[in-house]
Rosetta silent file (secondary structure, phi, psi, omega in degrees, C-alpha in Angstrom):
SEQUENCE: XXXXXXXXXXXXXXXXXXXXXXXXXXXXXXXXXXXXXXXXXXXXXXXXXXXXXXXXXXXXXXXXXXXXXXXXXXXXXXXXXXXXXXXXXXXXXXXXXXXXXXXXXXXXXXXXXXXXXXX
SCORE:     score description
SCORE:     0.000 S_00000001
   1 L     0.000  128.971 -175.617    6.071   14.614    3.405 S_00000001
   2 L   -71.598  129.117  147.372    7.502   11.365    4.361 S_00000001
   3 L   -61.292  -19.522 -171.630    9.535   10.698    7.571 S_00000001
   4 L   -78.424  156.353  179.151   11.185    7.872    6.566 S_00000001
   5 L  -118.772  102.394  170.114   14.726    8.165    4.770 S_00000001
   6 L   -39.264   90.867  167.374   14.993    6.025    1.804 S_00000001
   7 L   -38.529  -50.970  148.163   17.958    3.782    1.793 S_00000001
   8 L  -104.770  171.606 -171.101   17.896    3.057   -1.730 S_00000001
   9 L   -78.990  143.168 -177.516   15.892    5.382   -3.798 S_00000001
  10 L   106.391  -58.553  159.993   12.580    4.429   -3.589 S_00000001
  11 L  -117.537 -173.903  163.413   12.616    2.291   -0.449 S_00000001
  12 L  -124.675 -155.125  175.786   12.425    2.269    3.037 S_00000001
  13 L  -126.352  135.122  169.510   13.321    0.373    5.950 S_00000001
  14 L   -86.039   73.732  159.122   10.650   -1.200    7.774 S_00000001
  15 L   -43.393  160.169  169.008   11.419   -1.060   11.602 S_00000001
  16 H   -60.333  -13.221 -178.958   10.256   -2.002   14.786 S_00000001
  17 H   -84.452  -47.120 -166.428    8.644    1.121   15.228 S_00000001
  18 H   -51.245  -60.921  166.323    7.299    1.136   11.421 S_00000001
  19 H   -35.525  -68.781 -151.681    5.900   -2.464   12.288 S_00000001
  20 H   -79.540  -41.379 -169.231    3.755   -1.153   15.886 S_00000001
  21 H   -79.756  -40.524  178.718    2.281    1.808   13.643 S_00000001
  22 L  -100.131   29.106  172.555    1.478   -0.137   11.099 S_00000001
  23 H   -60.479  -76.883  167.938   -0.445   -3.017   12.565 S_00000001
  24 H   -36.723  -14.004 -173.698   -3.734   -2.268   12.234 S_00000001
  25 H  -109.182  -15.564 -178.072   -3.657   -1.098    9.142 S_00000001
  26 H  -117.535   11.118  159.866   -1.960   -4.303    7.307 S_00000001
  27 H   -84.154  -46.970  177.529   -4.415   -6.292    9.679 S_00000001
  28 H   -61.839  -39.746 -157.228   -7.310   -4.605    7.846 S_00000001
  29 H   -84.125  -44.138  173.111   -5.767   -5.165    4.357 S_00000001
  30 L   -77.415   17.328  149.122   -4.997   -8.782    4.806 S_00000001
  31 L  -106.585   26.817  164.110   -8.391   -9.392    5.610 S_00000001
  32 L   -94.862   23.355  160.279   -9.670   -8.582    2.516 S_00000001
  33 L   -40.259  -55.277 -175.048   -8.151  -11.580    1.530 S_00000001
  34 L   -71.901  165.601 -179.440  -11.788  -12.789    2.081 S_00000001
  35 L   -99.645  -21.264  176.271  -14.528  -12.052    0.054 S_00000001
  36 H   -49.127  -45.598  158.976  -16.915  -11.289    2.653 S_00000001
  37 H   -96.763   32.422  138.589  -14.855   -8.838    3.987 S_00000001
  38 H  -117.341    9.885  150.526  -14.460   -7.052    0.854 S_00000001
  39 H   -60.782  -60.504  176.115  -18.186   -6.809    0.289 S_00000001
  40 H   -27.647  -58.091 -172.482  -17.880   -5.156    4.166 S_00000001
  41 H   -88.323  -18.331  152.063  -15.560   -2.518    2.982 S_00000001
  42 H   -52.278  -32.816 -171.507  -17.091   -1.763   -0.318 S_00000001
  43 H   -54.731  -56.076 -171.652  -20.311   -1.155    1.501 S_00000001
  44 L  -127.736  124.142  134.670  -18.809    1.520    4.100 S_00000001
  45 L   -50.999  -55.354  153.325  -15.070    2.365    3.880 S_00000001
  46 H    -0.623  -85.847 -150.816  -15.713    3.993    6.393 S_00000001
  47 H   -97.847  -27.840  170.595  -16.958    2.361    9.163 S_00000001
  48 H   -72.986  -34.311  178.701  -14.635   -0.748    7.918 S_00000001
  49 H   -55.594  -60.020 -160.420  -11.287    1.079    8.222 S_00000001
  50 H   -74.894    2.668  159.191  -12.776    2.214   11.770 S_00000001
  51 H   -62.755  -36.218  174.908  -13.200   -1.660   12.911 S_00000001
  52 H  -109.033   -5.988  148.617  -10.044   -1.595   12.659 S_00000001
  53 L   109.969   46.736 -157.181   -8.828    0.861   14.541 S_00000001
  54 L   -85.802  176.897  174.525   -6.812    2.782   12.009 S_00000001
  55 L   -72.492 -172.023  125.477   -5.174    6.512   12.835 S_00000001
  56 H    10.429 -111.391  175.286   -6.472    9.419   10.882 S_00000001
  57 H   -40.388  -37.638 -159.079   -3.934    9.532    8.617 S_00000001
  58 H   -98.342  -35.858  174.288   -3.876    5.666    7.696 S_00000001
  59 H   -53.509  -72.953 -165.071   -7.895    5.794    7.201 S_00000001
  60 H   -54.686  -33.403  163.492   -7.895    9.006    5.154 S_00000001
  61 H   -53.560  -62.091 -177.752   -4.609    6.964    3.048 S_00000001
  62 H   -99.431    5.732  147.857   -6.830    4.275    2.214 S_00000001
  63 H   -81.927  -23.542  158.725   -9.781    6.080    1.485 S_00000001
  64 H   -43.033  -42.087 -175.935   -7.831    8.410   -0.718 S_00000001
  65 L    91.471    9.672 -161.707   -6.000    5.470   -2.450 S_00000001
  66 L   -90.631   75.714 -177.798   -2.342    7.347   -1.309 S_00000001
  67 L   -80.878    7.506  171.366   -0.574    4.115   -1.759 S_00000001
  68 L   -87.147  -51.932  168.805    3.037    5.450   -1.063 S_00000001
  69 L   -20.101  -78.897 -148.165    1.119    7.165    2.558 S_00000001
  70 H   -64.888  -25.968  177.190    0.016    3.611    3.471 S_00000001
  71 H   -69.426  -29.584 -179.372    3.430    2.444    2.790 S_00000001
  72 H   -95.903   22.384  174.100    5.275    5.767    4.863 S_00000001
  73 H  -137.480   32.404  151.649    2.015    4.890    7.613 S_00000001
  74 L   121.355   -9.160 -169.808    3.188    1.142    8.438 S_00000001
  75 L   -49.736  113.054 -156.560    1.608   -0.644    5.311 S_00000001
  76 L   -72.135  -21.088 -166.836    4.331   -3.684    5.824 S_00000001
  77 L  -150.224  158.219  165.044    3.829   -4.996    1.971 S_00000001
  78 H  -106.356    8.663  151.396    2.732   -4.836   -1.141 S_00000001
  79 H   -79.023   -4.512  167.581    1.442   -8.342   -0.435 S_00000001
  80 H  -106.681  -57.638 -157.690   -1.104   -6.821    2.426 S_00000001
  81 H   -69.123  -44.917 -164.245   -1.848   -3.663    0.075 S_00000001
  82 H   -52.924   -3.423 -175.348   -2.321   -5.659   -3.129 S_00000001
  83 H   -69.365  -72.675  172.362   -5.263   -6.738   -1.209 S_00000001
  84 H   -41.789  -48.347 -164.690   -6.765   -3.500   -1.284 S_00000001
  85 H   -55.648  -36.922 -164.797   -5.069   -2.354   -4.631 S_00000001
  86 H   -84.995    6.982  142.713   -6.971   -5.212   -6.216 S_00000001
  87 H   -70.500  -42.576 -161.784  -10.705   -4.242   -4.910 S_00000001
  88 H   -98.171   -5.963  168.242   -9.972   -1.243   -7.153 S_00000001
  89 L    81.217   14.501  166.749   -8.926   -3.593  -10.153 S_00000001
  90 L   -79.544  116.483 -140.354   -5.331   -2.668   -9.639 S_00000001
  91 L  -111.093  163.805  173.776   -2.357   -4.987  -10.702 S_00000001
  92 H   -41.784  -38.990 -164.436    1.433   -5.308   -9.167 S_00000001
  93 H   -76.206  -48.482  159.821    2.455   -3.627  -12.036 S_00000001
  94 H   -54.754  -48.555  153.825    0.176   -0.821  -11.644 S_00000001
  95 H   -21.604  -82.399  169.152    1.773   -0.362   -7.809 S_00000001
  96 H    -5.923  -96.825  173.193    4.897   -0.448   -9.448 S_00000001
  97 H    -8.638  -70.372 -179.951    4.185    2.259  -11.646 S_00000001
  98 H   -39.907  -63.627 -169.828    2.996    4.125   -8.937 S_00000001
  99 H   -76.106  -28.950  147.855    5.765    4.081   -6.160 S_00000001
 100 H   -42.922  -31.562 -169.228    8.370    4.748   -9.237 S_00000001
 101 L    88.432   11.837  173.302    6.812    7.718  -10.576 S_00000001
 102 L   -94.903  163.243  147.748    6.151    5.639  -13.819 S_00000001
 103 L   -60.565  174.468 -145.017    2.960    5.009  -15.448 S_00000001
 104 H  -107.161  -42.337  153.845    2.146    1.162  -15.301 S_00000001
 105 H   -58.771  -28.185  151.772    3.291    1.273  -18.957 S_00000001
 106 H   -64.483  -59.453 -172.289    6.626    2.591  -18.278 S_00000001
 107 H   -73.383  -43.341 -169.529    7.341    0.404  -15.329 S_00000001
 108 H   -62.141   -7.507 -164.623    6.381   -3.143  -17.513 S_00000001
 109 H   -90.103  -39.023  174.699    8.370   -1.764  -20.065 S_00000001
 110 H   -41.837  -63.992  147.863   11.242   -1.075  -17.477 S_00000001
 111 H    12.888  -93.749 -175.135   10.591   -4.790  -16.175 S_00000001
 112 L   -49.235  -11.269 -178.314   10.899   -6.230  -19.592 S_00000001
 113 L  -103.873   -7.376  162.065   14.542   -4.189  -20.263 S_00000001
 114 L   106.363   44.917 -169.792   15.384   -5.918  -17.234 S_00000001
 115 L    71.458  169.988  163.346   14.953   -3.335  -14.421 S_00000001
 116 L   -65.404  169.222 -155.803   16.565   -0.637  -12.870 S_00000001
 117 L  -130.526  104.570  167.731   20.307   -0.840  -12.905 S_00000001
 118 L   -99.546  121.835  141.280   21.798    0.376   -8.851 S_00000001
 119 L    56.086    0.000    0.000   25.233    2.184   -8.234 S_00000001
């Protein structure tokens, strides 16, 4: 269950607090920018998440793959996560999907009708 309170449906607000918790964890994801460190973290998930000093909770998120968690555990972007998402062969769109409650197929279709419509 999330702490955070969604402003708009959907999103949250990223704070200064949100920010200090989630350092380490969008430090690990933008370095798989490299490829060297995503051979590292294919090898052991493990033992790469714990390099970086993640909690628990933020480890156990991105071994799990809980990509709304990493986002309600400090994940700052989807421009740090897509890092990850995309070792797993996962596109923006797929993301999308996800933190909507659509299938991947729903949300491009959503996209393509020209988005949701707010208020």
């Amino acid at each position: 269950m999330s702490t955070l309170t969604p402003v708009v449906e959907g999103a949250y607000v990223y704070d200064t607090k949100l920010s200090n918790q989630g350092r380490n964890l969008n430090r690990m994801c933008f370095s798989l920018k490299d490829a060297e460190n995503r051979e590292k973290f294919q090898a052991d998930e493990v033992a790469y998440c714990n390099a970086y000093n993640l909690t628990e909770e933020q480890k156990q998120a991105v071994l799990d793959r809980d990509w709304i968690s990493m986002i309600e555990k400090g994940g700052a972007s989807i421009f740090y996560i897509i890092k990850l998402a995309a070792i797993d062969r996962k596109s923006m769109q797929d993301l999308g999907g996800i933190f909507t409650g659509m299938t991947t197929d729903e949300f491009v279709a959503e996209l393509r009708a020209g988005g949701r419509k707010f208020g």
